[in-house]
C-alpha positions as CSV (number, residue, x, y, z in Angstrom):
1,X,0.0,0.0,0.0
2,X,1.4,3.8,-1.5
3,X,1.7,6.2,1.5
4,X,-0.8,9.3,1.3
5,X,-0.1,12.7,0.5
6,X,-1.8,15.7,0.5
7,X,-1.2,18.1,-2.2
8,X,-1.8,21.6,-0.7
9,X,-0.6,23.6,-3.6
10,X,-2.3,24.0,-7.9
11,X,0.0,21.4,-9.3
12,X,-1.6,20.5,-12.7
13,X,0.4,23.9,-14.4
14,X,3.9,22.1,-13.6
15,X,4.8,19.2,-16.0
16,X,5.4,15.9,-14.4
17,X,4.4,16.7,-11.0
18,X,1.3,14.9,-10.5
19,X,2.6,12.3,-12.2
20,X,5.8,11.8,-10.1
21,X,4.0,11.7,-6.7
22,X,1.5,9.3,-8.2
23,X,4.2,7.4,-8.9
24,X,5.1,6.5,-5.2
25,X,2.1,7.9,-3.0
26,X,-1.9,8.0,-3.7
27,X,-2.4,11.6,-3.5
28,X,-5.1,13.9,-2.5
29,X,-5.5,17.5,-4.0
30,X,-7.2,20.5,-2.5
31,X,-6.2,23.5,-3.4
32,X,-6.1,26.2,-0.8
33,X,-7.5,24.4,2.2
34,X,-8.7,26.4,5.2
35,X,-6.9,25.6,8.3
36,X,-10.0,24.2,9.6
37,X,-10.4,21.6,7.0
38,X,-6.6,20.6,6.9
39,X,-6.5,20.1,10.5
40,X,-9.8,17.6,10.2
41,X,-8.3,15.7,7.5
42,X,-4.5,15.6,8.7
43,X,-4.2,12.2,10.3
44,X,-5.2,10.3,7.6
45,X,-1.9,11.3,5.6
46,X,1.7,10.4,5.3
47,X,3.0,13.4,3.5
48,X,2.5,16.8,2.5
49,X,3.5,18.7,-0.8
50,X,3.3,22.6,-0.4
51,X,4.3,25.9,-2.2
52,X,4.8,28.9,-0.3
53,X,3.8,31.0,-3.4
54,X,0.5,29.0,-3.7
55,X,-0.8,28.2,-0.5
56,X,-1.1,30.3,2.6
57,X,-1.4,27.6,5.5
58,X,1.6,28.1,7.8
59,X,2.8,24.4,8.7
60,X,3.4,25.0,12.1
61,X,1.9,23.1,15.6
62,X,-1.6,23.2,14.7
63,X,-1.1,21.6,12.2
64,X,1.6,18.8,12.9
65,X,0.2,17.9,16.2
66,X,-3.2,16.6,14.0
67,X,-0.7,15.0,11.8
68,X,-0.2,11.8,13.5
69,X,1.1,10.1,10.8
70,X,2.6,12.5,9.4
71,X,6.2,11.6,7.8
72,X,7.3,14.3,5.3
73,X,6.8,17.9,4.5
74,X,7.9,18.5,0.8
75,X,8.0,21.8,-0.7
76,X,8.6,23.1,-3.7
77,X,10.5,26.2,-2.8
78,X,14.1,26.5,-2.0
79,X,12.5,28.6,1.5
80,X,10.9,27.1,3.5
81,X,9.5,30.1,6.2
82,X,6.3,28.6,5.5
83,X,7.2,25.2,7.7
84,X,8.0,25.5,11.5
85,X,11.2,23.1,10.7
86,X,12.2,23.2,14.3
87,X,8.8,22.0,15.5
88,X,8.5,19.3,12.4
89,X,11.9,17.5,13.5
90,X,10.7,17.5,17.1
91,X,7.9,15.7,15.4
92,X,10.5,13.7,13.6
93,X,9.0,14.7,10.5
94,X,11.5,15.1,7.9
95,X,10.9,18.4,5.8
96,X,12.3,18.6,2.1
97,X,12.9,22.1,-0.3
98,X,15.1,22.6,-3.1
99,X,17.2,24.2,-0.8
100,X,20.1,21.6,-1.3
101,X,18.9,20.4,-4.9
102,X,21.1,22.6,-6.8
103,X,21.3,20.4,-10.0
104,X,16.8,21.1,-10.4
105,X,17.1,25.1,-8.6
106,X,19.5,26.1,-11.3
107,X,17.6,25.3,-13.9
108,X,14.8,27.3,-12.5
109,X,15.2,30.7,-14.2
110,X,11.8,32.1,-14.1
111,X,11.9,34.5,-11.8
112,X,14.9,36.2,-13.2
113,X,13.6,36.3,-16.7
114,X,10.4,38.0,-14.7
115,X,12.7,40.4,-13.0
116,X,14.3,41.0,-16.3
117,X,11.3,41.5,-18.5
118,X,9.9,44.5,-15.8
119,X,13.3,45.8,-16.0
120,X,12.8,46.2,-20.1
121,X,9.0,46.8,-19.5
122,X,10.0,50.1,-17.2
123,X,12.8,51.4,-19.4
124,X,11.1,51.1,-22.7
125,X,7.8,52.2,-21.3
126,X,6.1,48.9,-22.6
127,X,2.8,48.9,-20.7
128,X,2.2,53.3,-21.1
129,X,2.9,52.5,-25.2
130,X,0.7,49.2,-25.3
131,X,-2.5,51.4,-23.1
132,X,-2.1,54.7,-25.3
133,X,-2.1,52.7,-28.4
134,X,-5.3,50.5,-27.3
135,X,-7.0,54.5,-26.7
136,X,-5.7,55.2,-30.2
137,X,-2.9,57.1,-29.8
138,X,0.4,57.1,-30.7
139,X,2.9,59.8,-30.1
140,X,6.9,56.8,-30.3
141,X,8.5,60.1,-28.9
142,X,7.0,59.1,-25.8
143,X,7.8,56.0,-25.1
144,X,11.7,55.8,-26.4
145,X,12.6,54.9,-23.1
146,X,16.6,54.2,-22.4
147,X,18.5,51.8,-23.9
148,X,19.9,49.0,-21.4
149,X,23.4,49.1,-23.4
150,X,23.7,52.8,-21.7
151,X,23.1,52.1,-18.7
152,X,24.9,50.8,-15.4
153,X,22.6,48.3,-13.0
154,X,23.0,47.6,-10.1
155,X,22.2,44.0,-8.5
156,X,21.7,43.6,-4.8
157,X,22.4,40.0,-4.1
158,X,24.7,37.8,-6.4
159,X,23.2,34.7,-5.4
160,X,21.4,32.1,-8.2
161,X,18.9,34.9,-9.3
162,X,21.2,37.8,-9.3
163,X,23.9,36.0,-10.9
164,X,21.0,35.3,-13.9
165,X,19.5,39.0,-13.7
166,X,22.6,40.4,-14.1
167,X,23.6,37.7,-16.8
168,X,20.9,39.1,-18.9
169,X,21.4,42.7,-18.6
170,X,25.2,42.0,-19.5
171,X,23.7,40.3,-22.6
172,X,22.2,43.8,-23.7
173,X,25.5,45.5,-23.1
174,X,24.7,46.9,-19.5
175,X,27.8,47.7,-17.1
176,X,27.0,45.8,-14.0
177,X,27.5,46.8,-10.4
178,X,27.1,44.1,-7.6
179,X,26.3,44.2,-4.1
180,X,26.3,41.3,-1.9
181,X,26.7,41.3,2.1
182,X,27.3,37.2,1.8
C-alpha cells in the first residue's frame, strides 16, 4: 500500500508533478485548504507537498500535532519560512525544499527572466505605449525609453537569481554593479 499525500498547492500547471508523486504515494489535491479543514483531514496522511507561493497555511503546531502520521513535508520552494522546521523535526517529520537540490534550482530561471522582463518593461515604457495605443494614440517620442546598453545596474544580491539578472542585462550590453553582504 502507497503512503498518502496531501497536495496543498495547484500542481496541474507544472509538468510531471502529479505524475511523479502518483508514482510513489496516492495523493489527494485541494487546493487552498482552510486551516480548519486541513487540521480535520490531517491524520489520515503520510505526507504533505506545499508551495509557499501557492498556499497560505503556515505548517506549524496546529497543524503537525493533527498530523499523527505524518512523515514528510515537501515543498517546492528553495525557502521554506512557511514550515515551522524546528517543531516538524521534534515531530521527527523530515521536511524537504530545493534548498540543497542545486542540479533542479539552477535550472529554475523564471523568476529572473520575470525580473528581467519588468526591467525592459519600465525602461522602454512597454505597458504606457501598449494602453495609449489601445486608446488610439500614438505619439513613439514618448515612449523611447533608455536603452539598457547605456546604462549601469545595479544587482543587490549575487546569489542564483542575481547572478542570472545580471547575466541578462550583460547580454544587452549593460555595465554591472554588484552588491552582496554574503
Amino acid at each position: 500500500m502507497k503512503p498518502k499525500c496531501i497536495v496543498i498547492t495547484p500542481i496541474k500547471h507544472i509538468s510531471g508533478v502529479e505524475d511523479t508523486l502518483k508514482s510513489f504515494c496516492d495523493i489527494t489535491v485541494i487546493e487552498d485548504p482552510s486551516l480548519e479543514d486541513l487540521i480535520e483531514v490531517m491524520p489520515d496522511y503520510d505526507a504533505i507537498y506545499t508551495n509557499p507561493n501557492k498556499s497560505k497555511i503556515f505548517l506549524g503546531p496546529e497543524i503537525l500535532d493533527a498530523a499523527s502520521k505524518l512523515k514528510v513535508i515537501a515543498t517546492a520552494s528553495t525557502g521554506i519560512n512557511h514550515i515551522d522546521k524546528a517543531y516538524a523535526t521534534k515531530m521527527n517529520i523530515e521536511v524537504l525544499s530545493l534548498t540543497e537540490e542545486r542540479e533542479v534550482i539552477e535550472k529554475i530561471s523564471s523568476t529572473a527572466e520575470h525580473a528581467f522582463a519588468l526591467t525592459l518593461s519600465s525602461l522602454r515604457r512597454v505597458i504606457q505605449s501598449h494602453n495609449d495605443a489601445l486608446d488610439g494614440e500614438w505619439d513613439y517620442t514618448k515612449y523611447i525609453g533608455r536603452q539598457m546598453n547605456f546604462l549601469t545596474i545595479g544587482v543587490v544580491g549575487y546569489g542564483r537569481l542575481g547572478t542570472l539578472y545580471a547575466k541578462y542585462c550583460r547580454a544587452f550590453g549593460s555595465k554591472i554593479l554588484i552588491y552582496d553582504p554574503y
